[in-house]
Backbone as numpy.savetxt, mean C-alpha at the origin, in Angstrom:
# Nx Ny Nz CAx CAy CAz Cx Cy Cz
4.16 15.55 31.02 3.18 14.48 30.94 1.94 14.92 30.19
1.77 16.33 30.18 -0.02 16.68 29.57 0.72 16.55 28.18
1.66 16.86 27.85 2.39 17.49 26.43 1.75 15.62 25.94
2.48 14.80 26.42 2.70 13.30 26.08 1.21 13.00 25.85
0.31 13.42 26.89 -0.99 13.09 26.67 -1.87 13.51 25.24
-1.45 14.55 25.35 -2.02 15.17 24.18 -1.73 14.39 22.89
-0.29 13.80 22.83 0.09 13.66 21.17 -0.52 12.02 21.56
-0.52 11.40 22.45 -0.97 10.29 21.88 -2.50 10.60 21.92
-3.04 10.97 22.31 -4.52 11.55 21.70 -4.26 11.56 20.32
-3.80 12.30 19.86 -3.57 12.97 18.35 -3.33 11.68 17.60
-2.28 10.76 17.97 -1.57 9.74 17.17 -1.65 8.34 17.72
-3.13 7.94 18.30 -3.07 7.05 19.39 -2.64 5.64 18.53
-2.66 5.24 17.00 -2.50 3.99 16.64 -1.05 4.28 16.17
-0.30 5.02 16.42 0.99 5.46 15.86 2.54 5.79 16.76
2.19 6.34 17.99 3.38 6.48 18.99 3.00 5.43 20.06
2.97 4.77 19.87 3.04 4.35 21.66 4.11 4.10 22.18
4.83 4.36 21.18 6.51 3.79 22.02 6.88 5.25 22.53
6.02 6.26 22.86 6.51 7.23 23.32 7.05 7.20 25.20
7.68 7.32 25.83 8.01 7.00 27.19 7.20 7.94 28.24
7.27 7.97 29.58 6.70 8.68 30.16 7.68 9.78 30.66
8.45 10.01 29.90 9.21 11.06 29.60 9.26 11.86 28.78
8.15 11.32 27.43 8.34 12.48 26.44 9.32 12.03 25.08
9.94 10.92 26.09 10.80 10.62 24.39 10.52 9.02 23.61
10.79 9.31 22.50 10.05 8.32 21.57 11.37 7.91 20.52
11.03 6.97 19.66 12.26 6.35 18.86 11.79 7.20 17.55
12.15 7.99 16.52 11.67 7.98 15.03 11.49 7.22 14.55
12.81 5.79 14.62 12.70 4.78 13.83 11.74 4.25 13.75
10.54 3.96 15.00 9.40 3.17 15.15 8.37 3.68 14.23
8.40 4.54 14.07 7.40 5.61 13.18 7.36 5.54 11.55
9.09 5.52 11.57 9.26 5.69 10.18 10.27 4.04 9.94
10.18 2.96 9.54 10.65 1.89 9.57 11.15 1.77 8.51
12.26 0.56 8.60 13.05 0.31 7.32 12.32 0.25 6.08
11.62 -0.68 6.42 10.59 -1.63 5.30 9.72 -1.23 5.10
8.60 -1.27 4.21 6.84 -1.70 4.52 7.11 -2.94 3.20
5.67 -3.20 3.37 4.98 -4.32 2.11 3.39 -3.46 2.15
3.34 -3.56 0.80 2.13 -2.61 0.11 1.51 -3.12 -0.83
0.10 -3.45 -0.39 -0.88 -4.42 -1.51 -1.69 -3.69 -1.93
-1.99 -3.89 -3.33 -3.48 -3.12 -4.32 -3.61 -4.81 -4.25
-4.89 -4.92 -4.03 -6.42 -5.99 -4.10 -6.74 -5.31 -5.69
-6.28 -6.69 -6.92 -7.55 -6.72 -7.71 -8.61 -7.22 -7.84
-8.55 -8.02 -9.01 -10.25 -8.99 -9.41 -9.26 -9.89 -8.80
-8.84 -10.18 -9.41 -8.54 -11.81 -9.13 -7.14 -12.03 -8.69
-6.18 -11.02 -8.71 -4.87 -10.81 -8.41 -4.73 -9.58 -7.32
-3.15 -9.53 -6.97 -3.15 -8.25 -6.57 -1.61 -7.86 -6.59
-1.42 -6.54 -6.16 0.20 -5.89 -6.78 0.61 -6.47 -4.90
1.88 -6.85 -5.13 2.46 -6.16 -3.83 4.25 -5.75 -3.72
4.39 -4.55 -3.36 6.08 -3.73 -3.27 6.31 -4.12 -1.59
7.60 -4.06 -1.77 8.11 -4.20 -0.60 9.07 -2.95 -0.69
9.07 -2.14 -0.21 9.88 -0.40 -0.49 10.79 -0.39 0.97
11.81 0.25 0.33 12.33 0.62 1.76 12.13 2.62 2.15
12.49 2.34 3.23 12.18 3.95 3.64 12.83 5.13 2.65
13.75 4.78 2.11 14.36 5.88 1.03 14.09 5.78 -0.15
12.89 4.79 -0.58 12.32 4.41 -1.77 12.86 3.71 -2.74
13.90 2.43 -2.18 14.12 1.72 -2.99 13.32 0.50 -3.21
13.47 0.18 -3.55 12.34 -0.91 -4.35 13.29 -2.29 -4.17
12.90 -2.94 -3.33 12.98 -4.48 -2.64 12.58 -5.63 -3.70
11.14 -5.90 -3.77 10.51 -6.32 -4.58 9.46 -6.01 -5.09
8.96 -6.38 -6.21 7.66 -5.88 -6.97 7.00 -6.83 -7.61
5.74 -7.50 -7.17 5.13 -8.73 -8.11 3.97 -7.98 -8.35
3.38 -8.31 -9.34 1.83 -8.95 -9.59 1.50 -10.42 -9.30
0.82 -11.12 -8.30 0.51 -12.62 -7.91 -1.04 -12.51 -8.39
-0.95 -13.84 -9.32 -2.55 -14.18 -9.40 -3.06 -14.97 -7.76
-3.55 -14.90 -7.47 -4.67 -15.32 -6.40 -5.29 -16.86 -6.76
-5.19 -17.22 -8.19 -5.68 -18.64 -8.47 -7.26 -18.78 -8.42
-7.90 -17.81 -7.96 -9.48 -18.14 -7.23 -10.27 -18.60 -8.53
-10.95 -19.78 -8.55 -11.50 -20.23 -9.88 -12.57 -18.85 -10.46
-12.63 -18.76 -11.37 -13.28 -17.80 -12.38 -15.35 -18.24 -12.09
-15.29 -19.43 -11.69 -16.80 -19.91 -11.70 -17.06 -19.40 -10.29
-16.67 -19.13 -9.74 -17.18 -19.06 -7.74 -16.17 -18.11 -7.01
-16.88 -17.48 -6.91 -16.15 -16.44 -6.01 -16.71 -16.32 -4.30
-17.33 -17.32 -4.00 -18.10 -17.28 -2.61 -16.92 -17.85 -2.14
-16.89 -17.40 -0.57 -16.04 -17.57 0.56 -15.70 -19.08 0.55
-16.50 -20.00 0.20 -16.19 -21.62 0.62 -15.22 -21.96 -0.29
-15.19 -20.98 -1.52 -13.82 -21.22 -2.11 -13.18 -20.73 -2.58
-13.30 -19.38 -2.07 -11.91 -18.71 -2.36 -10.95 -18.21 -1.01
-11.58 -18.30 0.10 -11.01 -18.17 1.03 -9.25 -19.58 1.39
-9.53 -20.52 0.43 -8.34 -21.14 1.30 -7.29 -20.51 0.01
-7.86 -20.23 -0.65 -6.39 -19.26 -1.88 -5.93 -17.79 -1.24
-6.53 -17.31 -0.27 -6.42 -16.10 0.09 -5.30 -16.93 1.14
-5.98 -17.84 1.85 -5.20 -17.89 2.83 -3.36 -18.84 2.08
-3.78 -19.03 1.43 -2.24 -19.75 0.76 -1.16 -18.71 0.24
-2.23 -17.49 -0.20 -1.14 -16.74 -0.55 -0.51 -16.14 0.47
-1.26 -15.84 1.61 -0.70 -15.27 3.15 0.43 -16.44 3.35
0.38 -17.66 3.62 1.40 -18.08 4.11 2.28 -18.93 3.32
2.22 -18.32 2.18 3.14 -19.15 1.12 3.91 -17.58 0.54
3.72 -16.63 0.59 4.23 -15.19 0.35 4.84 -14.23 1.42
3.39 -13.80 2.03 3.85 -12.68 2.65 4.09 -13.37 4.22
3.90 -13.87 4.63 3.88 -14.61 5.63 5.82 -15.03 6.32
6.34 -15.61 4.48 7.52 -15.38 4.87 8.43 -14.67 4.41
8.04 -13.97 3.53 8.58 -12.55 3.34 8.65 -11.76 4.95
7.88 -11.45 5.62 7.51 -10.90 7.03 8.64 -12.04 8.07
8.78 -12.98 8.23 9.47 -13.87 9.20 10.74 -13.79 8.83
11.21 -13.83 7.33 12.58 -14.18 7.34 13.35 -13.34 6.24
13.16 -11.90 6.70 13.96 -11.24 5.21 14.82 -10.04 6.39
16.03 -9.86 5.88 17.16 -9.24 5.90 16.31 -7.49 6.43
15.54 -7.01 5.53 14.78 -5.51 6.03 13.70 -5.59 6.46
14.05 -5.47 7.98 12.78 -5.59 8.61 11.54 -4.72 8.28
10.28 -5.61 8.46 9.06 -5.09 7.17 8.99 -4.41 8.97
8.15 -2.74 8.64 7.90 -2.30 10.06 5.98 -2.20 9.53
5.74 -2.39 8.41 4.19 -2.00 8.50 3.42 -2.61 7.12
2.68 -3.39 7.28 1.41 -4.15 6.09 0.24 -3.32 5.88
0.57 -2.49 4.42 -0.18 -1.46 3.96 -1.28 -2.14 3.07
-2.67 -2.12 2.98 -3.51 -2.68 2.03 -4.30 -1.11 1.93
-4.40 -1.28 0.14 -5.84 -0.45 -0.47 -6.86 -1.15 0.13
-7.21 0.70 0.67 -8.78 0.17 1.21 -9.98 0.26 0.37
-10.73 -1.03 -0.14 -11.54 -0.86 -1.77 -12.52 -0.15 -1.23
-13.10 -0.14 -2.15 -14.77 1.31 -2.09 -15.46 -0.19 -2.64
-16.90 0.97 -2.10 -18.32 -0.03 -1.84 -18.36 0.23 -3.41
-18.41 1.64 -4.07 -18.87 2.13 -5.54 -17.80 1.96 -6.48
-17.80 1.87 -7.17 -17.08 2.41 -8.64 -17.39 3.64 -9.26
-16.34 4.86 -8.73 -16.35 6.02 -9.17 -17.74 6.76 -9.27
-18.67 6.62 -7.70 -19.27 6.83 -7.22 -21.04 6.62 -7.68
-20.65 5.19 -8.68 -21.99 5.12 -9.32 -22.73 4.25 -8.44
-24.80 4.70 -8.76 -25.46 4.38 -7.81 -25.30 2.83 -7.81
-25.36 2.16 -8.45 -25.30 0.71 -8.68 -24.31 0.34 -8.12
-23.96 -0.73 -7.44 -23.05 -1.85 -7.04 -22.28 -2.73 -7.97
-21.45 -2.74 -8.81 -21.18 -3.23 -9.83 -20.64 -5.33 -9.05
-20.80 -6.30 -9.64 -20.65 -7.68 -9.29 -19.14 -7.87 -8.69
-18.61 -7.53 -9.77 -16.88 -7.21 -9.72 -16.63 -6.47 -8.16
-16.85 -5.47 -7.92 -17.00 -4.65 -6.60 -17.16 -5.55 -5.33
-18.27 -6.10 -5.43 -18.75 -6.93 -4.28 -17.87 -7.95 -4.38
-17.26 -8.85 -5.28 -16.00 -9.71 -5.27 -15.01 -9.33 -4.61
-14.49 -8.09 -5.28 -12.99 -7.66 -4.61 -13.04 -7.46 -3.14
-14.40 -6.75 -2.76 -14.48 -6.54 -1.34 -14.76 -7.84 -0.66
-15.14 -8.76 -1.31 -15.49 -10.14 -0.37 -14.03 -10.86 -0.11
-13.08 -10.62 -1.05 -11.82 -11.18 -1.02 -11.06 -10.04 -0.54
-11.14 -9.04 -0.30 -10.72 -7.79 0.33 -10.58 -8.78 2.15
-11.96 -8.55 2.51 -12.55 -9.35 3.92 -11.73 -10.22 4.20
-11.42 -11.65 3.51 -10.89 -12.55 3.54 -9.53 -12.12 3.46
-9.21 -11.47 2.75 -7.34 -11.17 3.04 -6.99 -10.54 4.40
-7.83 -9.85 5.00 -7.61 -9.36 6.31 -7.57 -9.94 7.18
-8.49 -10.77 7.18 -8.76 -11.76 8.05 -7.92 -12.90 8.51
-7.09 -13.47 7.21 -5.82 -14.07 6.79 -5.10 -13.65 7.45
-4.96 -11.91 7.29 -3.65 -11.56 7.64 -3.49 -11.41 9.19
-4.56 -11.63 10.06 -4.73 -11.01 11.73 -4.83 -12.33 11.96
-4.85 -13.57 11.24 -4.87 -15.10 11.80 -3.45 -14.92 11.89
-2.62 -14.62 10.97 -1.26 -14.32 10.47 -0.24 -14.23 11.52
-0.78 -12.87 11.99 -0.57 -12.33 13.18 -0.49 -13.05 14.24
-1.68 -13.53 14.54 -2.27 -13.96 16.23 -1.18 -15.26 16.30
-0.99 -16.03 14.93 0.11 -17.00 14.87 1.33 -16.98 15.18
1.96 -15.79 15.39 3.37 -15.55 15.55 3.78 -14.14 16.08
4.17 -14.53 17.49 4.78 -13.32 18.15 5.31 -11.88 17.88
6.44 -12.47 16.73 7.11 -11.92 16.03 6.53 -10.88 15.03
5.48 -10.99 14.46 4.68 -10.14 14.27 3.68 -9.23 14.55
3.38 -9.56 15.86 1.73 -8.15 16.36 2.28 -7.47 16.67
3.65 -6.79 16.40 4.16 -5.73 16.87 4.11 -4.19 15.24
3.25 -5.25 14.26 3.97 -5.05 12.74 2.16 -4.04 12.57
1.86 -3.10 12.36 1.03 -2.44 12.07 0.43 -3.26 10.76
-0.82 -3.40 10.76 -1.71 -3.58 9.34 -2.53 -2.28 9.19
-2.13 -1.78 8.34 -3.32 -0.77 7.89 -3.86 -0.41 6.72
-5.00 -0.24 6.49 -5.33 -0.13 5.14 -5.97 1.47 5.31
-5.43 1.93 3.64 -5.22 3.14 2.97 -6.06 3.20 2.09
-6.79 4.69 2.28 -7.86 5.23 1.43 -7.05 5.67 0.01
-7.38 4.81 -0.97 -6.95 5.20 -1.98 -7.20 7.14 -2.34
-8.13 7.49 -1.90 -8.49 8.98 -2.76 -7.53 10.14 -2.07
-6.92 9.82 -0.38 -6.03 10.26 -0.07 -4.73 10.35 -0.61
-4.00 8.85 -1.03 -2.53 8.63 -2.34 -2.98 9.80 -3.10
-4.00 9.64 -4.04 -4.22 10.43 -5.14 -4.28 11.90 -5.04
-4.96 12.48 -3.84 -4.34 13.92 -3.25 -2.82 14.36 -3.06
-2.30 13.25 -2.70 -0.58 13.69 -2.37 0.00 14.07 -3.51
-0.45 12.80 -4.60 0.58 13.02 -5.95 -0.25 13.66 -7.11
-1.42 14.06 -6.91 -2.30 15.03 -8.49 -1.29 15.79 -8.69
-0.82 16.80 -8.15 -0.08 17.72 -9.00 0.91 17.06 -9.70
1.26 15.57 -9.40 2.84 15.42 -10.61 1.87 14.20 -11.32
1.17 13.82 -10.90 0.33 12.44 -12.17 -0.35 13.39 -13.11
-1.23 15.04 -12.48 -1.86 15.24 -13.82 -0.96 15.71 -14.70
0.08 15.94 -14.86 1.06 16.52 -15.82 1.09 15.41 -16.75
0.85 14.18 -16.77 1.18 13.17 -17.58 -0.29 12.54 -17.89
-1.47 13.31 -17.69 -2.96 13.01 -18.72 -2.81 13.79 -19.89
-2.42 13.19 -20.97 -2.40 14.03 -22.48 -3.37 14.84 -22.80
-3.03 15.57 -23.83 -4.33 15.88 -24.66 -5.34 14.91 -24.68
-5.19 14.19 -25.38 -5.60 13.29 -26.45 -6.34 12.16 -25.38
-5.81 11.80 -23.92 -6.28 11.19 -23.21 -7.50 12.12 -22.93
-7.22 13.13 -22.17 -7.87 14.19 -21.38 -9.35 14.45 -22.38
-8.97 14.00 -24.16 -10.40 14.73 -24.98 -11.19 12.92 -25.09
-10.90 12.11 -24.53 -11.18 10.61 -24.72 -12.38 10.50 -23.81
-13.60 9.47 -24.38 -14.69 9.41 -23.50 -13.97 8.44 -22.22
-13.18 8.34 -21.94 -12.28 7.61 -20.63 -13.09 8.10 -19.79
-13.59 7.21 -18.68 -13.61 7.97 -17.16 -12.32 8.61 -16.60
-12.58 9.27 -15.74 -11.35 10.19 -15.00 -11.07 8.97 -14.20
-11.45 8.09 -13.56 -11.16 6.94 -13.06 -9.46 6.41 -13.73
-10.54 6.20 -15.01 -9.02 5.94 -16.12 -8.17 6.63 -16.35
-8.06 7.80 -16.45 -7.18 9.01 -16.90 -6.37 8.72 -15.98
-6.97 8.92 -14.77 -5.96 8.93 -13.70 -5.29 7.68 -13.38
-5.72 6.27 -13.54 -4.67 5.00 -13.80 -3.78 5.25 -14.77
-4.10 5.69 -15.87 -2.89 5.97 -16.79 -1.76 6.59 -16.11
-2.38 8.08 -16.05 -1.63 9.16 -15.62 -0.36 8.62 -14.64
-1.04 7.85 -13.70 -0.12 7.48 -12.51 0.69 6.19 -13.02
0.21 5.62 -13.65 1.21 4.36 -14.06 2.13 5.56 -15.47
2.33 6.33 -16.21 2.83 6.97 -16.70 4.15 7.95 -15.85
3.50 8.25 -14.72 4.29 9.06 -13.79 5.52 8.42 -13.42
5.10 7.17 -12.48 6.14 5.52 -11.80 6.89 4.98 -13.57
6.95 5.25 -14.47 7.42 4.75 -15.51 8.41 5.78 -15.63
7.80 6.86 -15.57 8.85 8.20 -15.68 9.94 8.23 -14.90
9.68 8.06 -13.70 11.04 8.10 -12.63 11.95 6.81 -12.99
11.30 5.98 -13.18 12.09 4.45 -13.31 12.70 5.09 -14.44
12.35 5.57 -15.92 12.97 5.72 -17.22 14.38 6.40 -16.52
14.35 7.72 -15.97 15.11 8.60 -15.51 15.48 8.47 -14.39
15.41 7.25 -13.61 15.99 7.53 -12.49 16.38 8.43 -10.74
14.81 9.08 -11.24 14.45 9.38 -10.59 13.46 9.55 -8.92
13.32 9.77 -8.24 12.71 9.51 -6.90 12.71 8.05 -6.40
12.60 7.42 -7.00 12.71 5.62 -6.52 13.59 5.32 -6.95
14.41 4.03 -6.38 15.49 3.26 -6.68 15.21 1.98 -6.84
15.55 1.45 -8.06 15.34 0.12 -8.50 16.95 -0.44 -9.23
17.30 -1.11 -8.06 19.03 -1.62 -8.83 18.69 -3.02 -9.48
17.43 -3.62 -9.51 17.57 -4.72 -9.76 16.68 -4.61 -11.48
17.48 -4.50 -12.29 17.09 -4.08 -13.33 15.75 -5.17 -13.90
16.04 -6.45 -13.30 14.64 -7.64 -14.02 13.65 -7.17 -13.67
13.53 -6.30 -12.18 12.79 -6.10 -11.70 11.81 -4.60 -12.19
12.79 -3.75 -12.48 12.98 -2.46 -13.16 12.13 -2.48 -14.73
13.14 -3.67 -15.69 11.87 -3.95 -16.82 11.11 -5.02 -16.65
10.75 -5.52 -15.74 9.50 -6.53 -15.84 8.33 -5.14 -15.60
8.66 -4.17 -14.64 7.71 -3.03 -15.12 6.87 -2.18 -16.37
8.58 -1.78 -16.99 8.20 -1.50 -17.87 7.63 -2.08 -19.07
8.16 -3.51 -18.88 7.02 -4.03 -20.15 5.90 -4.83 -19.78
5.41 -4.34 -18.69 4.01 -4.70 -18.08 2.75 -3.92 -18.78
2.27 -4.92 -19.36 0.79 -3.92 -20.04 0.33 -3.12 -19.27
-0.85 -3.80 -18.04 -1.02 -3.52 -16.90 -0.25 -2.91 -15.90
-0.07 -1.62 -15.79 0.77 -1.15 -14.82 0.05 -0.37 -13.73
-1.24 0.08 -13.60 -1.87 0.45 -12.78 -1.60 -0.13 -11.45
-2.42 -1.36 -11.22 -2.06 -1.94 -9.79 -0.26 -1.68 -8.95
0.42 -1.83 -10.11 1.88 -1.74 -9.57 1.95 -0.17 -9.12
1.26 0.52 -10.14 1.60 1.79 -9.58 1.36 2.45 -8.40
-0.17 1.91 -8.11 -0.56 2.45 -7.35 -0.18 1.75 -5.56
0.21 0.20 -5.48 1.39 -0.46 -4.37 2.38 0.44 -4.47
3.52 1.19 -5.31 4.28 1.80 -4.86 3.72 3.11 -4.64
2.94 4.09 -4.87 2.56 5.01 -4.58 1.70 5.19 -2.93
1.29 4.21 -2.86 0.58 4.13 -1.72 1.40 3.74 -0.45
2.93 3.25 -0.73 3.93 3.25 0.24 4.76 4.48 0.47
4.70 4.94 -0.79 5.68 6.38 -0.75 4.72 7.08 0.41
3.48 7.13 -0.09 2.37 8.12 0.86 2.93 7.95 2.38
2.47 6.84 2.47 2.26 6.39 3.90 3.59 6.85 4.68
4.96 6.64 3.44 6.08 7.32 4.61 6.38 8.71 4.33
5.46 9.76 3.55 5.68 10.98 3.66 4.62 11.33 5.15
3.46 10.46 5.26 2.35 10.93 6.76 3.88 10.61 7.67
4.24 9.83 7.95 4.99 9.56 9.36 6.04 10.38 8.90
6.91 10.66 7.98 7.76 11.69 8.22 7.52 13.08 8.73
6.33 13.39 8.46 5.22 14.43 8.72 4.60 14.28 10.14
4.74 13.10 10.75 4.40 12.75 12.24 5.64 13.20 13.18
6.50 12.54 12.61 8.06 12.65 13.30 8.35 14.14 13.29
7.95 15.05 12.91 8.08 16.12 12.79 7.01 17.01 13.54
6.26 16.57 13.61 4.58 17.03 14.60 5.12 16.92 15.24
5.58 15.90 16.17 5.74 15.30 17.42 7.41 15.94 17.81
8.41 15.88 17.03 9.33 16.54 17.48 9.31 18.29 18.07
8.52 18.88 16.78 8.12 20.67 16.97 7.37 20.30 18.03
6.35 19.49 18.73 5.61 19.56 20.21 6.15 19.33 21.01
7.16 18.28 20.92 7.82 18.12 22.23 8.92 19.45 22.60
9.35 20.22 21.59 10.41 21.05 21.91 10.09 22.78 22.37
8.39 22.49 21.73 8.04 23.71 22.25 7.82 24.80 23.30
């Protein structure tokens, strides 16, 4: 029982399905599914991955929010349309059960400058509003408060995978007045292009889906929805493994 105490200390928004015995499911930890959103300006990416990194679905959705007004009185009922005209039943009625709703968590700054840029304060105001959407979402249907929402510090993703994204900042990028901001959107939408070319680490059988990627100008946002799912199930594979070496010790 102290052993049990301890790890849910350690992992209190993460095991609770642990018993008062000590034993716990993996599956709960590590789930079939997720769905994984990057928040842009006015759009946002979202993957639906499965646990062995195949690739379900992959959109970019515009958001619709008129270009003149970005205040809550009207952009909030587009936030909320896309919740229950998308993900809403993507989550109720699909074949792989989604086990967790991953959102980028935006920053107050832009690449840590003193100023507040307009754009910034948008995304985060529609940031607010998508959450908010999504826990009405919730409170609406049983079937879901069992489904984790969590949102992910982007600068953490970017720790997991630097060593294989910086291999793919060029010369020629790397001598460019680019912010490193940029380098590193490239870099990483360069990386997710690489495996797809070769076939590598992710699985994408659905080839429309496969080149609607690749001939996406914009590939940043996409990259960084699937990267930010891969993350999230290398931490819980990395949990399932904490928690197994403690319990056996």
């Amino acid at each position: 029982m102290e052993l049990c105490d301890r790890i849910r200390h350690r992992f209190t928004t993460a095991i609770g399905n642990i018993s008062r015995h000590g034993h716990f499911e993996a599956n709960q930890l590590v789930p079939a599914s997720v769905v994984s959103l990057d928040l842009g300006y006015r759009n946002l990416a979202q993957i639906h991955l499965r646990h062995d990194n195949t690739i379900i679905a992959w959109d970019r959705i515009d958001l619709d929010i008129p270009e003149e007004s970005f205040h809550p009185s009207v952009s909030a009922p587009f936030v909320r349309r896309y919740i229950q005209s998308n993900l809403e039943p993507l989550l109720l009625g699909n074949d792989d059960t989604v086990g967790a709703v991953l959102v980028e968590q935006q920053r107050y700054r832009e690449a840590g400058a003193a100023a507040v840029l307009e754009t910034t304060i948008r995304v985060n105001c529609v940031e607010a509003m998508l959450w908010y959407a999504l826990y009405d979402m919730v409170d609406r249907h049983d079937s879901l408060q069992s489904i984790p929402l969590m949102a992910i510090q982007r600068q953490a993703v970017d720790r997991v995978w630097a060593p294989y994204w910086e291999k793919f900042i060029s010369p020629s990028l790397a001598m460019s007045k680019r912010s490193k901001t940029y380098q590193k959107k490239q870099a990483c939408s360069r990386l997710v292009e690489h495996w797809l070319q070769q076939d590598q680490v992710v699985t994408c059988r659905d080839t429309q889906i496969k080149d609607g990627f690749l001939q996406e100008g914009k590939k940043d946002d996409l990259s960084d929805c699937l990267l930010q799912a891969m993350t999230w199930y290398q931490w819980r594979r990395f949990m399932v493994d904490y928690i197994h070496d403690a319990l056996s010790a």
